[in-house]
Structures are given as C-alpha cells and as structure tokens.
C-alpha positions in Angstrom: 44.9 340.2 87.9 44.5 340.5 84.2 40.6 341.5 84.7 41.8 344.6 86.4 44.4 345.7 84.0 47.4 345.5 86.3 50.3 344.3 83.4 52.7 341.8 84.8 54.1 342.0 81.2 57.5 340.5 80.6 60.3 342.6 80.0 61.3 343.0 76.3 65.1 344.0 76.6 64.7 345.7 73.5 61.5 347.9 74.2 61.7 351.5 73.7 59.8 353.5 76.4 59.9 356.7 75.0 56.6 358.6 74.4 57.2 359.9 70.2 58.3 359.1 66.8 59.4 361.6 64.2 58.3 360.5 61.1 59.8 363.2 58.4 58.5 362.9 54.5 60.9 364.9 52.5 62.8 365.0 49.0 65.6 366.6 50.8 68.1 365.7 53.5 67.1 366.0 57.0 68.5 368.8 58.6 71.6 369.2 61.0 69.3 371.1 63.7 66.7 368.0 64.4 70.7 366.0 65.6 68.6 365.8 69.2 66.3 363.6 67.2 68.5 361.3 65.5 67.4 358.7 67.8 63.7 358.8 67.5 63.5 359.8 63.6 62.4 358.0 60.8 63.2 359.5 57.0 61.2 359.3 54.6 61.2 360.4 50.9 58.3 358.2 50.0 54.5 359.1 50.5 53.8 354.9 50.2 56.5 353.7 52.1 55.7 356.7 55.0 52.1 355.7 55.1 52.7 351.7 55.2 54.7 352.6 58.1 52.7 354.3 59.9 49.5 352.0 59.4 51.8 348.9 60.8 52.8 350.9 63.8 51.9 349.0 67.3 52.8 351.3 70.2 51.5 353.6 72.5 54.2 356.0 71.3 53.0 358.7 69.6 54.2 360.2 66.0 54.7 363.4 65.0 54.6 363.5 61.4 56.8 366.1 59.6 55.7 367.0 55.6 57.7 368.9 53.3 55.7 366.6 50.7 52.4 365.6 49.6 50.9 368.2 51.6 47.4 367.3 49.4 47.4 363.9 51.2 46.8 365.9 54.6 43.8 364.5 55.4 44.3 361.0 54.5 47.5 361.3 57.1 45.6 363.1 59.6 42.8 359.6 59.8 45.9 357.5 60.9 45.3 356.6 64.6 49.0 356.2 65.2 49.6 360.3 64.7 49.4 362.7 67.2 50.4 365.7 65.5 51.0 366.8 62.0 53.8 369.7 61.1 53.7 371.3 57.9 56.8 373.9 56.1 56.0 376.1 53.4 58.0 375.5 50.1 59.1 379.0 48.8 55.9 380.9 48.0 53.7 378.3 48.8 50.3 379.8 49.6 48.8 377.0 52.3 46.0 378.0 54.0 43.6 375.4 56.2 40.7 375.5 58.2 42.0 374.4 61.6 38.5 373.1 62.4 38.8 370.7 60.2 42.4 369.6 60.8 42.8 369.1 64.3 46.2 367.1 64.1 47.6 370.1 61.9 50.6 372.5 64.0 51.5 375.1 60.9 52.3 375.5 58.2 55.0 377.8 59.2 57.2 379.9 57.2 60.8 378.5 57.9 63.0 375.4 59.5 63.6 376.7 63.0 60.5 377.6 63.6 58.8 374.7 63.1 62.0 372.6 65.0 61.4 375.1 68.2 58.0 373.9 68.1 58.7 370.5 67.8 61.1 370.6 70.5 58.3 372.2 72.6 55.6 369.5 72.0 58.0 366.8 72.4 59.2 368.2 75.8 54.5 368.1 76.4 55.0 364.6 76.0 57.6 364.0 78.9 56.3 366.9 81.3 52.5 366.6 80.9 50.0 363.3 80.5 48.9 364.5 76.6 46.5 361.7 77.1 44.6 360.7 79.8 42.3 357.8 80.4 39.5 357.1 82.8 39.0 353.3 83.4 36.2 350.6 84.5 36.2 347.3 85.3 34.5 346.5 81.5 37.4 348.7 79.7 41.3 347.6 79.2 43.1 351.1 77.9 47.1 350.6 77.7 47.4 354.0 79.4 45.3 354.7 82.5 46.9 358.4 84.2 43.3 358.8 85.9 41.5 356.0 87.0 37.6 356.3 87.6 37.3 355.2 91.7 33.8 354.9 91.7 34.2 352.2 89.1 37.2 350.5 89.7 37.8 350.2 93.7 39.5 346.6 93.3 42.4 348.0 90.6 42.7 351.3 92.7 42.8 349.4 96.4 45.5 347.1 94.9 47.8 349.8 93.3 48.2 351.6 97.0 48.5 348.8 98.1 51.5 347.8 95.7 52.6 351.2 96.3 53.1 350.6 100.0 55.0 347.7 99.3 57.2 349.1 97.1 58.2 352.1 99.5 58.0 350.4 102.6 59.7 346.3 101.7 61.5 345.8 104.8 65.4 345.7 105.2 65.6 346.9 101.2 69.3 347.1 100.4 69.3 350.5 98.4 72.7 349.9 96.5 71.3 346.6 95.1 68.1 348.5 94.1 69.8 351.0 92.4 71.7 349.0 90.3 68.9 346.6 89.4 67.4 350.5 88.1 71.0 351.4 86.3 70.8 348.1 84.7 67.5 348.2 83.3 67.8 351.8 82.4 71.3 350.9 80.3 69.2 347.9 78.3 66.1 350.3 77.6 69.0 353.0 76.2 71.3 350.7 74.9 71.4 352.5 71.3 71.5 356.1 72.6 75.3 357.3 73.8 73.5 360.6 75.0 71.4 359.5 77.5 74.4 356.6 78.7 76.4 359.3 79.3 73.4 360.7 81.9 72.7 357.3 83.1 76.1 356.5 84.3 76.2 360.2 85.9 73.3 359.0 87.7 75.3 355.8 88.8 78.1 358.0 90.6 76.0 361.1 91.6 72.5 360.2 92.5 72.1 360.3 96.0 68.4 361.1 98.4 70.2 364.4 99.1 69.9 365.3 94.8 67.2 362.8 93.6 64.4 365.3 93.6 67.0 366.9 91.3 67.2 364.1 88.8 63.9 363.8 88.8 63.1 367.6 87.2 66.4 367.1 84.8 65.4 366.1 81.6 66.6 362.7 81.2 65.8 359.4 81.3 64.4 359.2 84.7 60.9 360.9 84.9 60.6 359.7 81.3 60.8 355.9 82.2 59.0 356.3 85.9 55.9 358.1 84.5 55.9 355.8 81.5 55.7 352.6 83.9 53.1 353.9 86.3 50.7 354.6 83.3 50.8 351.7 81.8 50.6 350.1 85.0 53.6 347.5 84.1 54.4 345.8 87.2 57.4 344.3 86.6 58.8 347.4 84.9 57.7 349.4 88.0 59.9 347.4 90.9 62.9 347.9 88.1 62.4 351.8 90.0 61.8 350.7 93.5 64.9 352.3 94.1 63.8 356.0 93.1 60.6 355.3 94.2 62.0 354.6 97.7 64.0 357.8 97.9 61.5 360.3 96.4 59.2 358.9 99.3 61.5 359.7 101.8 62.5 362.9 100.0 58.5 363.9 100.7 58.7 362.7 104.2 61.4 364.9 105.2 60.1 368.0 103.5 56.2 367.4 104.7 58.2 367.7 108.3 59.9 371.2 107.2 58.0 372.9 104.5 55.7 375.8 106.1 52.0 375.5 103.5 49.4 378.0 104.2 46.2 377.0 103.5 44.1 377.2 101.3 46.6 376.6 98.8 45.4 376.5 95.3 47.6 375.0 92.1 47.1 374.5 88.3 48.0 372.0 85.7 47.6 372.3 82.0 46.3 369.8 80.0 45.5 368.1 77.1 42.7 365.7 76.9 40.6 363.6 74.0 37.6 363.9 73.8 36.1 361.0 75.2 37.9 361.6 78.3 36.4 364.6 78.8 33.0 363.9 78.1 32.9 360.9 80.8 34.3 363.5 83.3 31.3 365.9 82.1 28.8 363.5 82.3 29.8 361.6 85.5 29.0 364.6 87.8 30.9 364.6 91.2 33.3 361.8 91.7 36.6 361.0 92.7 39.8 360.0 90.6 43.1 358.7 91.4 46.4 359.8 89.6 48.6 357.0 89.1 51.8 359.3 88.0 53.5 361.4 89.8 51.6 365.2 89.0 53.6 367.9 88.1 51.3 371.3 89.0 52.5 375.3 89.4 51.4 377.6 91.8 51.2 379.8 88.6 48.0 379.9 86.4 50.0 381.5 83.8 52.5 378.8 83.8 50.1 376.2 83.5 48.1 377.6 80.5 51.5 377.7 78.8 51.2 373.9 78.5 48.4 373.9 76.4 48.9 377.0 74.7 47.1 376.5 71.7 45.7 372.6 71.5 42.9 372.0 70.4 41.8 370.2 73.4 42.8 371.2 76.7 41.7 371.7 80.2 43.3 373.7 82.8 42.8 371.6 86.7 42.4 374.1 89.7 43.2 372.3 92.3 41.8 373.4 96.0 43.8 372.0 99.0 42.5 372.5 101.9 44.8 372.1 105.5 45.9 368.7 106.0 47.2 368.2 109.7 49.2 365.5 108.9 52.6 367.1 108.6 54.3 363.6 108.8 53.6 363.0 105.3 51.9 365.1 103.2 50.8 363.8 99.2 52.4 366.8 97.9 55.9 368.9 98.1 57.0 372.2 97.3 60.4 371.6 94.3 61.3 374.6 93.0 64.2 375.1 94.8 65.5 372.1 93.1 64.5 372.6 89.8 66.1 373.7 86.6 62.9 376.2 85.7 62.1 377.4 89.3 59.8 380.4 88.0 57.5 377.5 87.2 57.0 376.8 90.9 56.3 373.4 90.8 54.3 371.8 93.3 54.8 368.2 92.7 52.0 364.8 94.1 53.0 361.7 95.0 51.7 358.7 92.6 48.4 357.9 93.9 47.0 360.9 95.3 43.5 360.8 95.4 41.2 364.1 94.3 37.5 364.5 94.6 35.9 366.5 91.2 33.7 369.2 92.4 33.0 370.6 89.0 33.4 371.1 85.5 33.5 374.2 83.4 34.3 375.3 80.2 37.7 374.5 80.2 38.3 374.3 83.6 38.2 371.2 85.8 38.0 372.2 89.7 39.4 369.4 92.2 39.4 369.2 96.0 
C-alpha cells in the first residue's frame, strides 16, 4: 500500500490536526483580542529564537507569522518553507512600503491591531473552509496532502480509495452508537488541551443526530476540520475514527438526492488558492480527469466564490458544469443552505470522491464537467 500513498499511520494521541500556527514576534504583550488564538499561538520577542523555530517545524500545518519586529528581516522570513503567510503592523509613523511582487507571503502592513486580527481571522477561517493547497499526484510522487488526485496517472490509489469509501459507508450491521463514540473519543484525545472546542465536542455527544448532522458539519468546529484533514492526507486509520459521520452524511445525501428538485444545467463555483506547481501540471496536462478526495464546498454564487480568494496571489476560480444526472437515488452532490449558518452563500456541497473531467483552462478560470 505504501507505493500508492494510502497512510495506515499510527495514531499519535497527542497529534494536533489543525491546519495553522500563529507565530507572533513582538517586544510587547500579545493582545487580549487574538484570546480565540490562545490555543494555536506561539510568542515571540526574539528574532533568533522565532526563526530557529520555525526552521525546526515538521508539519503540514501552516504558520502565519505575525511581526511587529524586525520587519528588515522580511525576506529572510518569507524563504522559510514552513510559512504560509506573513502579517505586518505599522509602528506609529512607520512609513513601510513593499513591492507585493516581490513578497508574495506579505498580507499588510496595515495601519492598526484590529484590522490586521479581522484579517487573520479571515485567512484562518480559508484554511478550514477552502483546500489553500492542493496537490495533483502520480504513482512516482508521495505529497502529504493530495485534495486532487491526477486519474490518468494514478488509477490503482484512486480505484482503491472508492473502494474504501464504499466500505466505510456501506460495513454491514454497523452499530451507529458504538461508531459514534469511537469518533467522540478520538475527537476528545485530538482536543484534549482546548476546553472550547470540549465544550462543542460533548454538545455533539448529546445533540448530533442524522436529522442535524449536515448541521454540524457547516458549524465551525471541530468536525469538518478533522474530516477534511483525514481525507487529505489520506490517513486510513484516522479516517474509520469518522466512519460514524461518514455514514450519516451518506445517508443524509441519499435522502435529499430523492427530494431535492435540480434543474439542469446547473453551474457552481469554488474559489481557490493554488501553488504554482499545481497549476502548471493542470495547464500543461490538457483534458483529463481528477478526483476530489474531500468533501467540496462550492456556491451557486460567483460572487461568493471570488470572495475566497479575494486578493491571493494565486488563485483560480472552478466553474463547474453539471449536466442532468438521472440517477435521483443518489446523486454526488446536495443542496445545504437551508442548513447552514451563512445561507446567502448557497452552498452546494460533493461527496468525497466525486469525480470531474477538466475541459479547460483559462486565465484564472478552471472549467469542469
């Protein structure tokens, strides 16, 4: 199995699935306004300590560095792999002024606190509602996360994941209750430090039932966090810890495939951001067809899926064509914005595994079928 990629890792009781780090380098105390964060923060008041950090950091999490120091070491920061974004604050009459060409991983400098905590808050939220990087596979590559997988090039990996899929929706005489607390347990160990999200996990524990799970699964919690998380990094193990879920959001898209009305054509959108060797194998590959191992969040709305990338600096926007599907058994994709917190987004949401065919690329704009 290990030649396709599929992880059958061991579980680490004390791993951290989360997506981000906040690294903060600052003289001063951090502020009572970044208290959501306390969690996932790491202070800093040192530019050598900070860096040594950060060049000994092994995860796929991503850091979002925060400088209210050593702003002249910009560049040196920005070469560290292990950062994903870099947020700068002007210090009284600070005159800063960069390039943005040349500093990709810059989001600033802005003029006060709040509003570079509101935009923090908004990225960090990108990194639980949208893939910020995706990864095409084949058989010669091993990338921790793979969200698209490259068909043409990796048939074995993708005809084994539906068919673990299947198994995990479809295990015969599975006793829910006993699934669901093998989930509540493993979800207790991965938040064992945060009383926030305990508090939500035991909620889930007395009110999660198939009549509100597509509800849990739009709240912003632990849930969509942790299920995502597994399916792209393909952890096995950690996957069958959310057999229960993964059960009742499959019958949750039977039973509306059977009473939702689509006409078709139906066209949806996604934002996203992509590196740039992703794109540039999807650019040079020409038609082909790609798998989505997540679950993929998508709007009716153009203009709410643009919002997603608002201003990265690289980002594609996925217009994706259905055309009619007759089999109104089960369809690979659901209507939930009745039962979402932000209905105006109009989410339509696909089931893991969904398979699209490219048709074409364009300047920032990637059509599917």
């Amino acid at each position: 199995m290990e030649k396709y990629n599929l992880s059958f890792i061991e579980l680490d009781e004390n791993q951290n699935h989360e997506d981000f780090v906040i690294v903060w380098l600052s003289l001063d105390d951090v502020p009572n306004s970044t208290t959501n964060f306390k969690n996932y923060l790491k202070k800093y008041d040192s530019r050598e300590a900070c860096m040594s950090y950060i060049r000994n950091f092994r995860s796929e999490r991503k850091i979002f560095l925060v400088l209210f120091m050593d702003v002249e070491y910009l560049s040196v920061f920005e070469e560290l792999l292990q950062i994903q974004s870099i947020y700068i604050l002007k210090q009284h009459d600070e005159n800063l002024q960069f390039n943005k060409q040349d500093h990709l991983k810059l989001v600033g400098p802005f003029e006060n606190i709040d509003e570079l905590i509101n935009r923090l808050r908004k990225d960090i939220l990108l990194t639980y509602t949208s893939d910020i990087a995706i990864n095409t596979s084949s058989l010669n590559e091993n990338k921790i996360e793979q969200s698209l997988t490259n068909l043409h090039c990796n048939t074995l990996t993708i005809l084994w994941y539906h068919y673990f899929i299947c198994y995990l929706i479809k295990y015969p005489n599975s006793d829910m209750e006993k699934l669901k607390q093998l989930m509540i347990k493993q979800c207790r160990l991965e938040y064992e430090n945060n009383k926030s999200e305990l508090i939500k996990i035991n909620d889930f524990d007395r009110q999660c039932s198939n009549k509100n799970i597509l509800n849990w699964y739009t709240k912003d919690s632990f849930v969509y966090r942790l299920l995502n998380k597994a399916f792209r990094t393909r952890n096995m193990n950690f996957i069958c810890q959310f057999q229960y879920f993964f059960i009742g959001l499959y019958q949750k898209f039977q039973e509306l495939s059977e009473v939702q009305e689509v006409i078709y054509p139906l066209t949806v959108y996604r934002g996203q951001n992509l590196n740039i060797n992703d794109l540039k194998r999807l650019q040079s590959s020409g038609e082909r067809l790609i798998s989505i191992n997540t679950f993929l969040s998508t709007s009716r709305s153009e203009e709410v899926a643009r919002s997603f990338i608002f201003d990265a600096p690289l980002s594609v926007l996925f217009k994706i064509n259905i055309k009619n599907i007759t089999n109104n058994r089960f369809r690979p994709f659901i209507d939930i914005s009745r039962y979402s917190s932000m209905p105006y987004e109009q989410e339509i949401l696909f089931f893991a595994g969904t398979i699209f065919s490219v048709d074409s690329i364009q300047h920032g704009l990637l059509n599917l079928l």
